[in-house]
C-alpha positions as CSV (number, residue, x, y, z in Angstrom):
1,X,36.5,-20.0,-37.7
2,X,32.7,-18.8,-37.8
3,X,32.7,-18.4,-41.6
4,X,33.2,-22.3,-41.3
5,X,30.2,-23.3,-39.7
6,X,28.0,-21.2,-42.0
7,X,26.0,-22.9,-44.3
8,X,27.5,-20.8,-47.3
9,X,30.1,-18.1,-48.0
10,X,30.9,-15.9,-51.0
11,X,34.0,-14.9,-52.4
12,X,35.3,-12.6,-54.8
13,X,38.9,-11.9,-56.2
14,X,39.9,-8.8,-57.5
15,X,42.0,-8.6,-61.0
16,X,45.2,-7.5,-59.5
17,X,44.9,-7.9,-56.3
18,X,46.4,-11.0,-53.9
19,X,43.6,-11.4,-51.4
20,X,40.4,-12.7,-51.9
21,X,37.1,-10.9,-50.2
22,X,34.9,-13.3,-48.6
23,X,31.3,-12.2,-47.7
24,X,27.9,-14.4,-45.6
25,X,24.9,-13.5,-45.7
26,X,24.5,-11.4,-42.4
27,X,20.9,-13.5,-41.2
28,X,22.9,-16.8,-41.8
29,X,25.9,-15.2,-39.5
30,X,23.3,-14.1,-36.9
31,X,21.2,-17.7,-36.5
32,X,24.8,-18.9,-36.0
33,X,25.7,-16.5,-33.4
34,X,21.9,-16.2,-31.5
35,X,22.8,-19.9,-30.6
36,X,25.4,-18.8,-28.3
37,X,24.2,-15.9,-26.9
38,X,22.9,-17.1,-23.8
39,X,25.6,-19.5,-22.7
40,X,27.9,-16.8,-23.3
41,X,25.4,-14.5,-21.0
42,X,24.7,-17.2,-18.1
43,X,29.0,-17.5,-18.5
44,X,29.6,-13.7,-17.5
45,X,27.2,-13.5,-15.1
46,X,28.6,-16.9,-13.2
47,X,31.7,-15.2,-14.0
48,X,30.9,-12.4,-11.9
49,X,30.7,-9.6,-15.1
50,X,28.5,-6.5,-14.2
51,X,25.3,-6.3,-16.7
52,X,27.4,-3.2,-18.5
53,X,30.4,-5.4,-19.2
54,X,27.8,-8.2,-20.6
55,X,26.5,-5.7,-22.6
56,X,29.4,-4.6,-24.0
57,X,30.9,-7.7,-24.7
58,X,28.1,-8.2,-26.5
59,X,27.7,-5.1,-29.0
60,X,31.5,-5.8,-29.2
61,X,30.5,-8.9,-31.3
62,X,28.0,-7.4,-33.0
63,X,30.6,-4.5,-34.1
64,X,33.3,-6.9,-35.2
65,X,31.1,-9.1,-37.7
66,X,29.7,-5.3,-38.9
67,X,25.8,-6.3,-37.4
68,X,23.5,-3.8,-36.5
69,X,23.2,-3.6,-32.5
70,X,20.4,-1.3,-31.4
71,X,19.7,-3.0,-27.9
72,X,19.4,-0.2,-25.0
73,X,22.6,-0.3,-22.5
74,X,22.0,-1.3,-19.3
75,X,23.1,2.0,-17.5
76,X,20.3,3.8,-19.9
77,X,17.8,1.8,-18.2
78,X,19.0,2.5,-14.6
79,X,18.1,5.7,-15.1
């Protein structure tokens, strides 16, 4: 459903294969997901999540769509 609201997507089929690959350009992908990022935030936290679980929730997202995540975990900061 995200590759829909991007403004443009690639794809590629391979001589003998069934399935197509489909690629975005990853700064396109991250505008679209930057938008959401702090809804989703203020959610957990009225939710009652734990900064750790926000976090990970977080570079969960990042690791699915294959995005660089760099951002220092919470507990590293605690300490």
């Amino acid at each position: 459903m995200t590759m829909c609201c991007l403004p443009a997507i690639n794809t590629m089929q391979v001589d003998g294969q069934i399935q197509v690959a489909v690629t975005c350009d990853p700064l396109d992908l991250l505008k679209f997901l930057k938008r959401d990022f702090m809804p989703m935030n203020l959610l957990c936290e009225r939710a009652g999540m734990f900064e750790d679980r926000i976090y990970d929730r977080t570079k969960a997202l990042f690791e699915y769509f294959n995005l660089p995540f760099d951002a220092e975990s919470p507990a590293a900061k605690r300490f």
